[in-house]
Phi, psi and omega in degrees: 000317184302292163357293185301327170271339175303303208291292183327300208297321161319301131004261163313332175273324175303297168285352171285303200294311210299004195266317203285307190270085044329312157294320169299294209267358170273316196229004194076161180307292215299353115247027165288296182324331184259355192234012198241120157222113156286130204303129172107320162299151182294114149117337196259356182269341178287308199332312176287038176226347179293033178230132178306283227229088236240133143285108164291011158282331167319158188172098198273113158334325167167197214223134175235086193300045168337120145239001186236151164326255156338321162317302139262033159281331182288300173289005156262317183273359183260350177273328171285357171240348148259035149045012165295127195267172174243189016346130189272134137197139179274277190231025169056331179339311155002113179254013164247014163095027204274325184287029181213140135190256203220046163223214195262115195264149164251132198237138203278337196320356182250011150249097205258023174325153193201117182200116168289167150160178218034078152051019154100006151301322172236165180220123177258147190223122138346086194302004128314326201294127197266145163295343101023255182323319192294292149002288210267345193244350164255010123306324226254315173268348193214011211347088154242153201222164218214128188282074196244164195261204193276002175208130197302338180279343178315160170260130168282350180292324187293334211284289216297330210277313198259034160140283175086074179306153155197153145304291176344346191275324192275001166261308209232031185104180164264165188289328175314310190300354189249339163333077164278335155207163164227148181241143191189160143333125154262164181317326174253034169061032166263134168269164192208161188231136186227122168205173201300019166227356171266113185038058187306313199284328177291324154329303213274334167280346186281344173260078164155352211257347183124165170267144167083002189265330180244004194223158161249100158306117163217068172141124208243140140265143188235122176320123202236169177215161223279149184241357172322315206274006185263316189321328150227114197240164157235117139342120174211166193216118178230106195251197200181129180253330185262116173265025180291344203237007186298323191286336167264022169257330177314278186338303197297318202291314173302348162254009205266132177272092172291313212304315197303308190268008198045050144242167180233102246226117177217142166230147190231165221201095185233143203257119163092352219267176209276003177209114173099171195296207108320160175185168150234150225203128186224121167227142176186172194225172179260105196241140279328106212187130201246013202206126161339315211291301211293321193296311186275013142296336198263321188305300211275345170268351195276340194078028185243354159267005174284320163304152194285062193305159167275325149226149182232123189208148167240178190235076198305146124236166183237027216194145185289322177278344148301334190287295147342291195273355138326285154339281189315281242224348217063015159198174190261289208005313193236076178276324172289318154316340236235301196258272213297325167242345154296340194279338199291130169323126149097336189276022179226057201205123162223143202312311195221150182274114177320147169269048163272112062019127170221183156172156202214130186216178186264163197222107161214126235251093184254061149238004171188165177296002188198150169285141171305168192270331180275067193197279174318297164344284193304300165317328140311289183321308207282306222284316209253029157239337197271298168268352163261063190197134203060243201234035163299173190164118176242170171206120168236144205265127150259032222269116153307150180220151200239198187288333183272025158245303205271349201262329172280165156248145194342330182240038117338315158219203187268336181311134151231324161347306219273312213297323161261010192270163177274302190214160171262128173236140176246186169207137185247141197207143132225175195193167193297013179192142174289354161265012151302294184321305172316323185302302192317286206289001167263344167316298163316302208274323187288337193282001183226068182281295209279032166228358198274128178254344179197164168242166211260080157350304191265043173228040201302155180236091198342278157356323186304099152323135197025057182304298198330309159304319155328299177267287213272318170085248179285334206277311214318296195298342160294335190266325109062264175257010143231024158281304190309313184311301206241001140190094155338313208274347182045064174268326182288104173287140171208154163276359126212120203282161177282309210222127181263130167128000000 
C-alpha cells in the first residue's frame, strides 16, 4: 500500500511540473507564477476554501486565476498534454462541489467584464461577474434588471448555464432563457462562439445543459430587461407559527393565479431551525404597485388575506434593486451593502464541508386539476415526523411558476424540468452527518415521486438517482452527442458527467 502511494505521488508530481513548464512556456514564469498555484505554493490551500459546499475528496492538482481568454487556451492545452482533466468555477457555488475537483481547476473568477449594448438591451459579462455585480450595474447603467436569484456572491455563468431560478423568472424567463450567445474555450484550446445561428446546437445545449461540460466559458451576452415596472412595488412578508391550517393554504396556493394579478411569490416551511419554533413564511411582492392599499387590494381579492397569519407587514418600495433585495432577504435596508459587498467573489465559501444538502424538483399534480387537501395534509405530516426530530433540519421551498418558465417549450433548450411543472419545490435538508442529510431530502423528493416532472440543475443533487433523465429528460439524449461533439476527449471533468463510463 505504502509502495502505491509513493508511485502516485511520483505520479502526481510529474503531471504537476509537465503542467507548470508547459505553462511558463506558453506564457512566461513571470505569469505562470502569478495565475499558477500549485499544491504547496502561496495561495493554493485558500483556494480550497473558495467553495460553498468543498468535497474533500477532491485534491486539485492546482489552481489557475484566469483573467484572459488566451490564458485559457493555455491552461486547457498544457492539462491536455499532461492528460490531466479540468474544471471551470466562476462563483464557487456548486452545492455538490462541481466547482473542484482533483484535476486542474480553472478558475474565471477575475473576469468580470460589463459592456452594454443595443441601447442596454444586452449586456456581455465576464463568468466572474457575481449576480451581486451584475444586479447593481445594471440599474445603476441601463436601469436594467436581470432574473437573478437570492444570493448575491453566485457566477453568473453557473447560475445562467444551468438553469437560474428566481420569481422574476416566472415574467422574463429563466436566467438560461436570456442567454443570447456564449463564447468559450474548447477541449483544443480554440474559441468558439453559440448564438441561435452560429453552432445553434451548442447554443441549445449551453442554456440548460450545465456549466464545464462542453466548454471553458468565458464569456455571455444576456437580454437584459426594462426595470421601470419592478421599481415600484409592495413587499409583503407573511407568517404563521401554527402549522395546522398551512396544507389548506398550500391547497389554495397551488391554484392561485399571481401572474393575473402581477404578483410574485415563493414560500418555504421550516422545520427544526436552529433559532425559534417551526413556521411558515411566504415573501413576495406586488410589483407595479404604489400604495399599501392597492397591494392588500389585490391580496384580499385573490383570497390570501382570508388566512390567519400570525404576521402580516408590507414593505413600499421604489426602486428595482430593491425589489431584488426584498426577494432575497425581506428588506430594502442594505441595498448597497447587499449586491456590492454580499456580491463580492468568495463571500458565501467555505473552508469544510457542511452536513447540508439540497435537491429540488417541478412539481405537477397530474391526477386533478389540483391536489386535494388531504394530499398536502399527508405531506406535512411524513416532512415533521421526519425533520423534526434530533438534530434535522429541513426547509421546503415552494414557488408557482408562469409563463415565462412554463410558456417555452420543453425541447426549446436543454432545460426540461421546469417547463412542464405547476410549481418548483426544493428542499435544504441537514442533519449530524451529511448522509443524514442526504437520507432526508431524498426522502422528501421521493414522497412526490409520482408528480415530479424534472429535477433542477442549479440545485444538484449528489445523491439523485439516473440524474441524467432526471435534470434533461426528452433533451438527454441530444445533449448527450454534442457533449461527444465538443469534447471528444472527455477532457472536462464534472461531477455528473452526460457520458458515463
Amino acid at each position: 500500500m505504502v509502495t502505491l502511494l509513493l508511485i502516485f505521488q511520483l505520479i502526481r508530481g510529474r503531471l504537476e511540473t509537465d503542467f507548470w513548464d508547459c505553462m511558463t512556456q506558453k506564457l512566461g514564469p513571470e505569469t505562470t507564477n502569478a495565475i499558477v498555484f500549485l499544491p504547496g505554493t502561496a495561495g493554493y490551500d485558500a483556494r480550497l476554501g473558495w467553495c460553498h459546499q468543498p468535497d474533500p475528496a477532491d485534491h486539485p492538482m492546482g489552481f489557475v486565476d484566469c483573467n484572459l481568454a488566451p490564458q485559457i487556451a493555455s491552461a486547457v492545452m498544457c492539462a491536455s498534454e499532461a492528460e490531466i482533466g479540468i474544471c471551470p468555477r466562476s462563483g464557487g457555488h456548486s452545492f455538490i462541489g462541481s466547482s473542484m475537483c482533483s484535476g486542474i481547476v480553472i478558475d474565471l473568477w477575475q473576469m468580470k467584464k460589463f459592456s452594454l449594448s443595443h441601447g442596454g438591451a444586452r449586456v456581455t459579462v465576464g463568468p466572474g461577474l457575481t449576480l451581486g455585480e451584475l444586479s447593481y450595474n445594471l440599474y445603476h447603467q441601463a436601469r436594467g434588471i436581470f432574473p437573478v436569484g437570492h444570493s448575491a456572491s453566485v457566477g453568473i455563468a453557473g447560475f445562467v448555464l444551468q438553469g437560474g431560478i428566481s420569481e422574476l423568472a416566472s415574467e422574463i424567463g429563466l436566467g438560461c432563457d436570456n442567454i443570447e450567445e456564449v463564447r468559450m474555450v474548447q477541449y483544443d484550446g480554440k474559441s468558439v462562439t453559440a448564438n441561435s445561428k452560429k453552432n445553434p446546437d451548442l447554443f441549445w445545449a449551453s442554456r440548460g445543459g450545465g456549466g464545464g461540460k462542453f466548454g471553458i466559458v468565458y464569456e455571455l451576452t444576456l437580454r437584459v430587461h426594462p426595470a421601470n415596472r419592478y421599481d415600484s412595488f409592495v413587499g409583503f412578508t407573511a407568517l404563521s407559527i401554527n402549522l395546522s391550517w398551512i396544507p389548506n393554504f398550500l391547497e389554495w396556493y397551488y391554484k392561485w393565479q399571481e401572474e393575473s394579478q402581477s404578483i410574485l411569490s415563493r414560500s418555504r416551511i421550516r422545520i427544526n431551525a436552529k433559532k425559534g419554533p417551526n413556521d411558515f413564511i411566504l415573501l413576495g411582492a406586488c410589483v407595479n404597485c404604489k400604495s399599501d392599499a392597492e397591494c392588500r387590494g389585490r391580496l384580499s381579492e385573490s383570497g390570501f388575506l382570508d388566512f390567519q397569519w400570525d404576521n402580516f407587514s408590507t414593505t413600499v418600495g421604489s426602486t428595482a434593486l430593491q425589489y431584488l433585495e426584498f426577494m432575497a432577504d425581506g428588506t430594502t435596508a442594505n441595498t448597497d451593502d447587499y449586491f456590492l459587498v454580499r456580491g463580492m467573489s468568495h463571500s458565501d465559501s467555505h473552508s469544510i464541508q457542511g452536513n447540508f444538502t439540497y435537491t429540488s424538483v417541478g412539481f405537477n399534480y397530474s391526477l386533478s386539476d389540483a391536489p386535494p387537501l388531504s394530499f398536502y395534509e399527508d405531506f406535512l405530516s411524513h416532512v415533521l415526523s421526519i425533520c423534526a426530530i434530533s438534530k434535522n433540519r429541513c426547509v421546503v421551498f415552494v414557488q408557482n411558476l408562469y409563463s415565462g418558465i412554463t410558456g417555452i417549450d420543453s425541447d426549446a433548450t436543454a432545460m426540461f424540468g421546469l417547463r412542464k411543472a405547476r410549481q418548483w419545490v426544493g428542499f435544504r435538508c441537514a442533519g449530524a452527518s451529511l448522509q443524514v442529510a442526504h437520507t432526508l431530502c431524498s426522502d422528501l423528493r421521493n414522497y412526490l415521486s409520482g408528480f415530479i416532472t424534472g429535477s433542477f440543475l442549479n440545485w444538484e443533487d449528489r445523491v439523485l438517482p439516473n440524474y441524467i433523465t432526471a435534470y434533461w429528460g426528452d433533451n438527454a439524449d441530444r445533449l448527450i452527442e454534442i457533449n461527444r461533439q465538443y469534447d471528444p476527449t472527455g477532457l472536462f471533468i464534472s461531477k455528473q458527467p452526460l457520458i458515463l463510463g
